[in-house]
C-alpha positions as a LaTeX table, in Angstrom:
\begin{tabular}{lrrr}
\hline
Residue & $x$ (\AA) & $y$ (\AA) & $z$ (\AA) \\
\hline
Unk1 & 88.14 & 44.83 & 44.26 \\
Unk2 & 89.11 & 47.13 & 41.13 \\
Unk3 & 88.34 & 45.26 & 37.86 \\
Unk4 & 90.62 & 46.26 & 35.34 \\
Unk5 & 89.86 & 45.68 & 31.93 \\
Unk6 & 91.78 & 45.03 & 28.93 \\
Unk7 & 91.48 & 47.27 & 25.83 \\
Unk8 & 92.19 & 44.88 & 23.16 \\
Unk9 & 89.11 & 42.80 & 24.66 \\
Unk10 & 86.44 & 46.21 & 24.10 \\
Unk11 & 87.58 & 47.19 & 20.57 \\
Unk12 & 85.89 & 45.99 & 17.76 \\
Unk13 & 87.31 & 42.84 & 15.93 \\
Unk14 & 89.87 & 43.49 & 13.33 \\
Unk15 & 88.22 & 43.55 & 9.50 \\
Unk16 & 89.63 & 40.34 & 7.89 \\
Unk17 & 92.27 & 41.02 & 4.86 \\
Unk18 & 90.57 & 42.66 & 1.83 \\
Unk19 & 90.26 & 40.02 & $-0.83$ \\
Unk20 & 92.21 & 40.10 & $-4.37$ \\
Unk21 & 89.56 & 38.91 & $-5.96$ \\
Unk22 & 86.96 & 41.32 & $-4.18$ \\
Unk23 & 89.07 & 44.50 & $-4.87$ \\
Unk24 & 89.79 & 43.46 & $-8.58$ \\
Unk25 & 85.88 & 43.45 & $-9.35$ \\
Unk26 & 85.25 & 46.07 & $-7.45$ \\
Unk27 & 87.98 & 48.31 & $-9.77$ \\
Unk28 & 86.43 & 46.61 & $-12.50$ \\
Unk29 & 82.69 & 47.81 & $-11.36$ \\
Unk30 & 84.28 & 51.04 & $-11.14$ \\
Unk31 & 85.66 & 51.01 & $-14.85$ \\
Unk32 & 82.42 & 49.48 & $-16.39$ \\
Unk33 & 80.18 & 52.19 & $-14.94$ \\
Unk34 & 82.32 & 54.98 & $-15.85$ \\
Unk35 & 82.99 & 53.42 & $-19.44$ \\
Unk36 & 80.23 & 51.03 & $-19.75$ \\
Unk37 & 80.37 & 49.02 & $-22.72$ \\
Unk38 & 83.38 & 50.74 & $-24.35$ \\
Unk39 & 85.29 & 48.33 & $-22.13$ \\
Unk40 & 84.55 & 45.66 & $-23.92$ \\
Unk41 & 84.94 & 47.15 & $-27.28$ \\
Unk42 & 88.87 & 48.32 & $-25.96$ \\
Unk43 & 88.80 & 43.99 & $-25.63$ \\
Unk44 & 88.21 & 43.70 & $-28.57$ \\
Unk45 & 90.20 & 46.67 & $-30.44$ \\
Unk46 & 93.50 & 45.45 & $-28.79$ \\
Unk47 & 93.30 & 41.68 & $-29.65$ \\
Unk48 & 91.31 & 41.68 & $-32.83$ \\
Unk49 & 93.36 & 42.62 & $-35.92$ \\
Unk50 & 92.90 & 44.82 & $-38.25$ \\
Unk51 & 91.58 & 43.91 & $-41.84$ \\
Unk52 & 94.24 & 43.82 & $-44.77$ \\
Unk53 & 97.05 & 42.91 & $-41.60$ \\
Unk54 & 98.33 & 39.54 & $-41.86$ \\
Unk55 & 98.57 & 36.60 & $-38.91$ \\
Unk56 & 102.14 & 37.18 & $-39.07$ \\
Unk57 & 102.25 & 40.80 & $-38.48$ \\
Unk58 & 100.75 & 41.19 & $-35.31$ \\
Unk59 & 100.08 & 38.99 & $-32.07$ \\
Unk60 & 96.19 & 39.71 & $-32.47$ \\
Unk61 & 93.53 & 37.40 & $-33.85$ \\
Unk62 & 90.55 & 37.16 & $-36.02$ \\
Unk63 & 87.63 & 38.17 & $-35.13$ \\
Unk64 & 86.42 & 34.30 & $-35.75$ \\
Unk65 & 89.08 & 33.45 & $-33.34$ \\
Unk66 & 88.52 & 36.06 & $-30.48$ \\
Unk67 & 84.79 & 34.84 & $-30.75$ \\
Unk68 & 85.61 & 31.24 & $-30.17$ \\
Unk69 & 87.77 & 32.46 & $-27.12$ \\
Unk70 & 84.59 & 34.11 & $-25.72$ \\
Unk71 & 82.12 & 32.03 & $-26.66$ \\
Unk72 & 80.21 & 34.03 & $-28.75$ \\
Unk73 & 79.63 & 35.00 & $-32.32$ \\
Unk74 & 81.56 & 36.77 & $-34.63$ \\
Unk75 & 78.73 & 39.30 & $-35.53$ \\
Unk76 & 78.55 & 40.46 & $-31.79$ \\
Unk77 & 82.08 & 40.77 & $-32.02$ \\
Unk78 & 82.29 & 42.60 & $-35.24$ \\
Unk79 & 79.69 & 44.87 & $-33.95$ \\
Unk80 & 82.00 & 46.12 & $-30.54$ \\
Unk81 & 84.55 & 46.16 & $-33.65$ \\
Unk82 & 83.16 & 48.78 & $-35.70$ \\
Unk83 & 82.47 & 50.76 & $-32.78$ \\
Unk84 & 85.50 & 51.50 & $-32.17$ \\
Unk85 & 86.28 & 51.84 & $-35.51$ \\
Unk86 & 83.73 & 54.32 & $-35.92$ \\
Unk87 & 85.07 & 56.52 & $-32.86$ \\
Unk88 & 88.46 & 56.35 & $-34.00$ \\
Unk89 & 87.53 & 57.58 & $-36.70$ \\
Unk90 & 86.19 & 60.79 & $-34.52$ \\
Unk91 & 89.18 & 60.62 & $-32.45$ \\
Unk92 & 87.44 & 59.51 & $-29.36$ \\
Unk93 & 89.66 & 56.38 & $-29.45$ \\
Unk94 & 93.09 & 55.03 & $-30.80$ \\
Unk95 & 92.83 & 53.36 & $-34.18$ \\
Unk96 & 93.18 & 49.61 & $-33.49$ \\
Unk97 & 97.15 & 49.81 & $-35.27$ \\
Unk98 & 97.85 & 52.08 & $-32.03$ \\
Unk99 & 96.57 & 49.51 & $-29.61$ \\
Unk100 & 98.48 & 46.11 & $-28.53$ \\
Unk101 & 96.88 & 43.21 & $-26.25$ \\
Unk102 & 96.74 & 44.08 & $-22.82$ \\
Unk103 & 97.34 & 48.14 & $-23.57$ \\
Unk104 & 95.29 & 49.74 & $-21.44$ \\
Unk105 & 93.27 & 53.67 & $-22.49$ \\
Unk106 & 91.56 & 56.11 & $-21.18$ \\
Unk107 & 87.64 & 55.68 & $-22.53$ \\
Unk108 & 85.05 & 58.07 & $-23.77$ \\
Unk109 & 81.65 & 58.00 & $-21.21$ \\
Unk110 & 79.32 & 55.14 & $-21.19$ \\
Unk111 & 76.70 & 57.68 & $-22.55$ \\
Unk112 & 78.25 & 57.92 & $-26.23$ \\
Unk113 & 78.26 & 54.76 & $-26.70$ \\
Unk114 & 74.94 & 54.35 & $-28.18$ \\
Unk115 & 76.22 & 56.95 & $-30.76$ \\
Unk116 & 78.78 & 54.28 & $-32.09$ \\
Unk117 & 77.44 & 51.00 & $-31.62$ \\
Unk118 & 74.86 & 49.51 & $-33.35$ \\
Unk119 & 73.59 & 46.21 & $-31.65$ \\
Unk120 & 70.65 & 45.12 & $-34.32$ \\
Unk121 & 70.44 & 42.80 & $-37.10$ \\
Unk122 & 68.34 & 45.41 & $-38.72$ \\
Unk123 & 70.95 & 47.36 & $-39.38$ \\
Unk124 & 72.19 & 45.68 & $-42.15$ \\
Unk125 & 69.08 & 44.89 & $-43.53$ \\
Unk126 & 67.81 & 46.86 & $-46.73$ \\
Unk127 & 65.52 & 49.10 & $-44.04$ \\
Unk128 & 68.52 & 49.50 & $-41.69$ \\
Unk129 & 70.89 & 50.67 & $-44.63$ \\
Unk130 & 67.91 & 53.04 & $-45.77$ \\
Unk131 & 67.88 & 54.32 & $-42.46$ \\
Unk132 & 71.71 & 54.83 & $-41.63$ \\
Unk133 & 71.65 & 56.82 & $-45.07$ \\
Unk134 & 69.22 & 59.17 & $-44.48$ \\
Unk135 & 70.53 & 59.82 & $-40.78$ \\
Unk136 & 73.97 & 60.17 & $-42.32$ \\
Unk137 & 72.41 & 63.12 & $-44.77$ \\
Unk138 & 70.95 & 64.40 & $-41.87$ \\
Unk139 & 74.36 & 64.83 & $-40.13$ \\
Unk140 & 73.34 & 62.60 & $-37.00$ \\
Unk141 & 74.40 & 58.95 & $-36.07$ \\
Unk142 & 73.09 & 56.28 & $-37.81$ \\
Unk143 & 72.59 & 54.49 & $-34.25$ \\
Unk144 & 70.12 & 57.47 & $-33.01$ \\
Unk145 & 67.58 & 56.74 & $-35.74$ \\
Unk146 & 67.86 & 52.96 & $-35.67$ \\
Unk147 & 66.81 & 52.99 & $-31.82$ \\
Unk148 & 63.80 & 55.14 & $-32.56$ \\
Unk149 & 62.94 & 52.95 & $-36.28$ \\
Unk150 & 62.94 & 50.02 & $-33.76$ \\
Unk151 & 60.81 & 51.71 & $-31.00$ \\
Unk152 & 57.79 & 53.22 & $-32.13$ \\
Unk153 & 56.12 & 53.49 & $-29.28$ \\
Unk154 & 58.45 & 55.73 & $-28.06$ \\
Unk155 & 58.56 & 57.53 & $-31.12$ \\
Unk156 & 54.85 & 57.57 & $-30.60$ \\
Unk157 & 55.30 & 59.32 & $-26.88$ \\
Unk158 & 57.45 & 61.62 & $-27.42$ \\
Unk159 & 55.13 & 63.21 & $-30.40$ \\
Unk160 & 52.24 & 62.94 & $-28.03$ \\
Unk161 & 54.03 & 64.85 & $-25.30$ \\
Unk162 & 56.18 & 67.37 & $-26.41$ \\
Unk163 & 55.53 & 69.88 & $-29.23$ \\
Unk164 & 58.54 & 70.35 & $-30.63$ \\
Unk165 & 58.91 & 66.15 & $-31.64$ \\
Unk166 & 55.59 & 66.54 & $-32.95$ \\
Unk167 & 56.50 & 69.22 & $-35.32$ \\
Unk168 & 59.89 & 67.46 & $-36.23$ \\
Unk169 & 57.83 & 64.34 & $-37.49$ \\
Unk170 & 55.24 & 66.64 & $-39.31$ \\
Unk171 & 58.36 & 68.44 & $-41.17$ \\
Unk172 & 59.65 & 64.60 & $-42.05$ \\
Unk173 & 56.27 & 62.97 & $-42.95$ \\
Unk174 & 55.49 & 66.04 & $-45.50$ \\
Unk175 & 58.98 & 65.52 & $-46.74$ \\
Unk176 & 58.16 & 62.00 & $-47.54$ \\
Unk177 & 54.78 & 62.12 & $-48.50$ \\
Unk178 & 56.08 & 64.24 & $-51.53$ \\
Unk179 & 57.56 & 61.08 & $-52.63$ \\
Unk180 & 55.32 & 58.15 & $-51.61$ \\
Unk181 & 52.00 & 57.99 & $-54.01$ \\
Unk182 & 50.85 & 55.69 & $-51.74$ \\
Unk183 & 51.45 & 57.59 & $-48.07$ \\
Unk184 & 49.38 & 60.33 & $-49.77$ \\
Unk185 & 46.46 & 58.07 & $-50.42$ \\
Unk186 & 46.76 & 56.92 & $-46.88$ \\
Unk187 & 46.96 & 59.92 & $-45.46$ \\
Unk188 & 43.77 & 61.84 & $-47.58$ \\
Unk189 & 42.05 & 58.92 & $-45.98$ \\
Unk190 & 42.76 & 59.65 & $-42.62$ \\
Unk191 & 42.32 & 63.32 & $-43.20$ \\
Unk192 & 38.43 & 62.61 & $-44.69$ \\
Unk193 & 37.84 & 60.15 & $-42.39$ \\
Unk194 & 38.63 & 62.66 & $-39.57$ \\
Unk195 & 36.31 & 65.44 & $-39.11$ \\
Unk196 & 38.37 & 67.79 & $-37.20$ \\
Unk197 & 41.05 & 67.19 & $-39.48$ \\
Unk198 & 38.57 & 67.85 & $-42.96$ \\
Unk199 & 37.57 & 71.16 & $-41.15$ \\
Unk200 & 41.19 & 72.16 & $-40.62$ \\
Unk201 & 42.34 & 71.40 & $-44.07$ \\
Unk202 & 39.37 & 73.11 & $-45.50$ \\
Unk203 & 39.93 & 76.14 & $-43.54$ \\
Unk204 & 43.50 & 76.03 & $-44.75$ \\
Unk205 & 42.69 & 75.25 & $-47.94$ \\
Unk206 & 40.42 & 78.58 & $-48.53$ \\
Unk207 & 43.36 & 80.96 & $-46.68$ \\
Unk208 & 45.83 & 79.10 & $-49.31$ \\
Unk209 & 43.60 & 80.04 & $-51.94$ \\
Unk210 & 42.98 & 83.52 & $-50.92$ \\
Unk211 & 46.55 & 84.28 & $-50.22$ \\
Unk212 & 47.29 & 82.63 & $-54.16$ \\
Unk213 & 44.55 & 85.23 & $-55.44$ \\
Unk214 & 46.42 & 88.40 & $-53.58$ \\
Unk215 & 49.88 & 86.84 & $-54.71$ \\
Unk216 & 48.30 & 86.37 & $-58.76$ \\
Unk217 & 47.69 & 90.70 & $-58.39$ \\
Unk218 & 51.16 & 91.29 & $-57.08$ \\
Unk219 & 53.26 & 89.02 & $-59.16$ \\
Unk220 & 51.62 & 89.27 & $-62.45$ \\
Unk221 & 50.02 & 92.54 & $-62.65$ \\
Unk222 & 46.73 & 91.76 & $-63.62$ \\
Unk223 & 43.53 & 91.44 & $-62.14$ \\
Unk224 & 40.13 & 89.45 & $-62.75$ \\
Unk225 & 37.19 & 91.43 & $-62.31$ \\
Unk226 & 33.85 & 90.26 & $-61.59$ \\
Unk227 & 32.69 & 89.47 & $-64.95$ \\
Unk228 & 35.47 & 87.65 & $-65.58$ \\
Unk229 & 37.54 & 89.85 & $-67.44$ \\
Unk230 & 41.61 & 89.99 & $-66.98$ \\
Unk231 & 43.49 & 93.50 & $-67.32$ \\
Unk232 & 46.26 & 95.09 & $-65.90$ \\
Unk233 & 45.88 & 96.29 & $-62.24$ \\
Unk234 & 46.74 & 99.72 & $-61.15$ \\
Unk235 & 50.02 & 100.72 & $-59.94$ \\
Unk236 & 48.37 & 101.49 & $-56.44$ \\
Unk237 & 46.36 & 98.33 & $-56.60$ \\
Unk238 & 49.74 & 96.34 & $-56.79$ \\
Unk239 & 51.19 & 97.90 & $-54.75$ \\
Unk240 & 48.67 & 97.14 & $-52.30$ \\
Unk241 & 49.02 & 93.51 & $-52.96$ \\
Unk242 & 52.53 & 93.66 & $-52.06$ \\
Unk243 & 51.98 & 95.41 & $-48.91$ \\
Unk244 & 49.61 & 92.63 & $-47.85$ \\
Unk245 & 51.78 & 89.39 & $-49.22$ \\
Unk246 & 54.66 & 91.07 & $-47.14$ \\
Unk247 & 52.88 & 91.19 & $-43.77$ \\
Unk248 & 51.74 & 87.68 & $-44.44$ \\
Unk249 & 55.61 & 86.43 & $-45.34$ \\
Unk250 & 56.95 & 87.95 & $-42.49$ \\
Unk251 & 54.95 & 85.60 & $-40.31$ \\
Unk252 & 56.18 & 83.04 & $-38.10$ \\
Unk253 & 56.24 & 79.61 & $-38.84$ \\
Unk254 & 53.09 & 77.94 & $-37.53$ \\
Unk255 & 51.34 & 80.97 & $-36.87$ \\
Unk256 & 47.50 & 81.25 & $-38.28$ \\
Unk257 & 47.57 & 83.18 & $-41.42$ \\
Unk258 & 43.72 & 82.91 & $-42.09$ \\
Unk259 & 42.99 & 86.19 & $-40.42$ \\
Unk260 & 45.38 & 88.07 & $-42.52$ \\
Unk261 & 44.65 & 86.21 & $-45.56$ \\
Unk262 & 40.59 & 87.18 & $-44.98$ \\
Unk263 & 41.74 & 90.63 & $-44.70$ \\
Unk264 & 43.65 & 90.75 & $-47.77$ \\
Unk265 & 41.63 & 89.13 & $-49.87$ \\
Unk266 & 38.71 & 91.03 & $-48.99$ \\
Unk267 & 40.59 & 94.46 & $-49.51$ \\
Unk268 & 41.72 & 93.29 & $-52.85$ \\
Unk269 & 38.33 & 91.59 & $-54.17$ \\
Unk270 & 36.90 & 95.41 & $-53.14$ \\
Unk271 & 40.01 & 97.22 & $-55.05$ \\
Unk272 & 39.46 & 95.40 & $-57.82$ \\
Unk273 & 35.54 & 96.62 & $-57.35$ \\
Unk274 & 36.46 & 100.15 & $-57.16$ \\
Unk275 & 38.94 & 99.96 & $-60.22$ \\
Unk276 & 36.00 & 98.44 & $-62.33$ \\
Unk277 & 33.88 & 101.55 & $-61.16$ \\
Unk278 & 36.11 & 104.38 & $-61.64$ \\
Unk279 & 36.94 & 102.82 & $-65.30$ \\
Unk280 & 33.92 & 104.44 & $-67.62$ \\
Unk281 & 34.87 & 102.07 & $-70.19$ \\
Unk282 & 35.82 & 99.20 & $-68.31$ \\
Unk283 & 32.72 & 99.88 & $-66.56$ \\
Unk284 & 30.63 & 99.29 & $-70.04$ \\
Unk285 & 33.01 & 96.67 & $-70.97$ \\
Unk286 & 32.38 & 94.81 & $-67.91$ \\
Unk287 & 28.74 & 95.02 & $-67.92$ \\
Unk288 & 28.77 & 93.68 & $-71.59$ \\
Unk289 & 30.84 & 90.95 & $-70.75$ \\
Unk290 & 28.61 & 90.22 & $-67.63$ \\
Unk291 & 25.58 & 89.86 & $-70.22$ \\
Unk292 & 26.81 & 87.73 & $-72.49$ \\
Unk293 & 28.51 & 85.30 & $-69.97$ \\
Unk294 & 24.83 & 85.36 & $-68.42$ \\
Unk295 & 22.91 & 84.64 & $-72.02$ \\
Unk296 & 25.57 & 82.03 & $-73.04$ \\
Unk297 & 24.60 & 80.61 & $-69.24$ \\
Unk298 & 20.82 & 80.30 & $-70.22$ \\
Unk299 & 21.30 & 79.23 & $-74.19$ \\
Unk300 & 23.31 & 76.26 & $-73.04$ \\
Unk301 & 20.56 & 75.46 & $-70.45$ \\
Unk302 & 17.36 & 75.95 & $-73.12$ \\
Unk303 & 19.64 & 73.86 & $-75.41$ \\
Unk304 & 19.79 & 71.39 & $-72.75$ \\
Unk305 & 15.63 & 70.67 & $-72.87$ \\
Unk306 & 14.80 & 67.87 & $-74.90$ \\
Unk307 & 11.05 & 67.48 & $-76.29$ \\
Unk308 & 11.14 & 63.92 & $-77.60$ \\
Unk309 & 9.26 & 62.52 & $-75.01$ \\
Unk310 & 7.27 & 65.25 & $-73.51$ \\
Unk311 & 3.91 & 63.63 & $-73.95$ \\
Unk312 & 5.04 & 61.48 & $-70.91$ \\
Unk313 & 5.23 & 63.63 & $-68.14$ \\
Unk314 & 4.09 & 66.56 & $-69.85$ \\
Unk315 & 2.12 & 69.27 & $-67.33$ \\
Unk316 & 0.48 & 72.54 & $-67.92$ \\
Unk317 & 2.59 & 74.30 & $-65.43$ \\
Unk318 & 5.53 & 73.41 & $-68.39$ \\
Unk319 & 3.78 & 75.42 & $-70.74$ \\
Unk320 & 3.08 & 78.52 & $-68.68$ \\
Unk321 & 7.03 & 78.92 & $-67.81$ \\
Unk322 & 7.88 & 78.18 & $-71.35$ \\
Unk323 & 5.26 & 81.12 & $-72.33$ \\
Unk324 & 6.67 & 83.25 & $-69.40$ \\
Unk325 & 10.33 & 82.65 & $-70.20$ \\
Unk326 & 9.24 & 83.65 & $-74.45$ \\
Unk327 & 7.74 & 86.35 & $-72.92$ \\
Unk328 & 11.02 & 87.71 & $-71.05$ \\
Unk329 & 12.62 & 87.13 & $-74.47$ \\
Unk330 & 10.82 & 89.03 & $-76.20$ \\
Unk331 & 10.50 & 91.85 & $-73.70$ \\
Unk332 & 14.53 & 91.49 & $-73.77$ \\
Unk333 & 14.74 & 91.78 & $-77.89$ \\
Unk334 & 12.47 & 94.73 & $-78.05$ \\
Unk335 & 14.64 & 96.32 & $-75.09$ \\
Unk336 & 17.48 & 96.20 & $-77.17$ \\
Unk337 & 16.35 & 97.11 & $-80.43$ \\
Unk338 & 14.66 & 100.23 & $-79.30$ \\
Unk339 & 18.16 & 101.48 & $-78.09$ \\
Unk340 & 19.25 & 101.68 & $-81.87$ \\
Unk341 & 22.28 & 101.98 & $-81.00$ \\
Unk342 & 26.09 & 99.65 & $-79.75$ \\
Unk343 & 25.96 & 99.46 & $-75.97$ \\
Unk344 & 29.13 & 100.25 & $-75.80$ \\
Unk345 & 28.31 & 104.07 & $-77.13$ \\
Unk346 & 26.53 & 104.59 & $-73.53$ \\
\hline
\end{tabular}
């Protein structure tokens, strides 16, 4: 017996009739995730009207109205509102006097959205508007800098994990330290509180100061010797200080100058030596001025003994250093009146 079989009974069942409904959310799916929430704003831009147009002009409504329609405020509304504004304005969009209810446009990408829309109340608050200024001088959307104002902690991330964030925020925070007394304060605190930090800023702080004693030589020609004296460096000496300060500007930005600055500073404090010794007279001159900067040292400490009371905690070991240092004195007077003659004369 041959068993024949019928083909319509071993193919599979026929797919029931694809849904309106079904196919209309799945094009809108499709549309959302390509456009994200710029659909909604294009909602918005072609029924809301403009402001300044009148009821009569145009079939569109308030934005009061539209949010009564949708069952939702007029601040969420006004915010999908001046998104689009704000991209028309870039020409990503059609102004809204281009667009009539129902129109539809081709979108920008969900991912520059963010760029146009701000969704927080804080953006309008004194902070916000302080913020969207300062990104708008910075030639950046106000948007970008709201979202990281209102998420510290991943403001705080990224500086921990990549470099080039952390030197961003240094650049900003020493930009407005400059202007907040009381930043400043807070941050000295941390810094002495912190001793890594102290260390680092005292290391700095001596190359800083080295590198302003090589610059003092090269930009105004004089030097300070020893003693204390200021006079006009040599040509060669100058030059040498310029030589150095260029190596040191020529450096890249956040490279250690402390190295360099040693070296410098230690070539010039041994110039300046050298000058002083090759000088006859500003030899003698020096060694004059070394003496009496030395004797005005120990007058002002001698002057500085008071006697009033001595008989309370007066000791014979007092008296022997007073004898030693009249002594010295006198050995010092007799030294220089046996020269009979000016110092200077040597």
């Amino acid at each position: 017996m041959t068993l024949v079989i019928d083909p319509s009974e071993t193919s599979a069942p026929a797919a029931p009739p694809l849904s309106d409904l079904v196919a209309r959310d799945a094009r809108a799916f499709g549309g959302y995730a390509r456009a994200g929430s710029w659909a909604f704003a294009l909602l918005v831009a072609r029924s809301v009207r403009p402001g300044g147009q009148a009821a009569a002009e145009t079939p569109k409504v308030s934005a009061k109205e539209f949010a009564q329609l949708a069952d939702c405020s007029p601040e969420r509304v006004m915010r999908y509102y001046k998104a689009w504004d704000r991209a028309a304005d870039d020409g990503m969009v059609p102004h809204f006097e281009a667009l009539q209810p129902g129109q539809d446009v081709e979108l920008p990408d969900a991912d520059v959205w963010l760029s146009y829309y701000v969704s927080r109340n804080s953006a309008t608050s004194e902070r916000g508007t302080a913020i969207a200024e300062a990104a708008e001088a910075e030639g950046i959307r106000p948007t970008k800098a709201l979202e990281v104002a209102e998420n510290p902690t991943a403001l705080r991330a990224a500086i921990l994990a990549d470099p080039s964030t952390a030197r961003a925020a240094r650049a900003a925070l020493l930009d407005r330290v400059r202007e907040d007394p009381e930043l400043q304060a807070e941050l000295a605190r941390d810094v002495v509180r912190t001793d890594d930090l102290k260390k680092a800023v005292a290391t700095e702080s001596r190359s800083a100061d080295r590198i302003g004693y090589v610059r003092q030589i090269a930009e105004s020609g004089q030097i300070r010797t020893p003693a204390g004296q200021t006079v006009d460096a040599p040509v060669e000496l100058r030059e040498e200080a310029e030589r150095h300060l260029s190596l040191i500007d020529e450096l890249e930005d956040g490279e250690d100058t402390g190295g360099w600055a040693a070296e410098a500073y230690d070539t010039m404090k041994s110039l300046v030596v050298e000058t002083v010794e090759a000088d006859p007279e500003l030899r003698v001159q020096e060694r004059r001025t070394k003496f009496y900067s030395s004797l005005q040292k120990a007058t002002k400490a001698f002057e500085e003994l008071t006697f009033d009371d001595a008989q309370d905690f007066y000791e014979d070991d007092m008296v022997e250093r007073l004898e030693e240092l009249q002594q010295a004195i006198g050995g010092c007077l007799a030294a220089l009146r046996g020269t009979g003659r000016n110092p200077s004369q040597e």
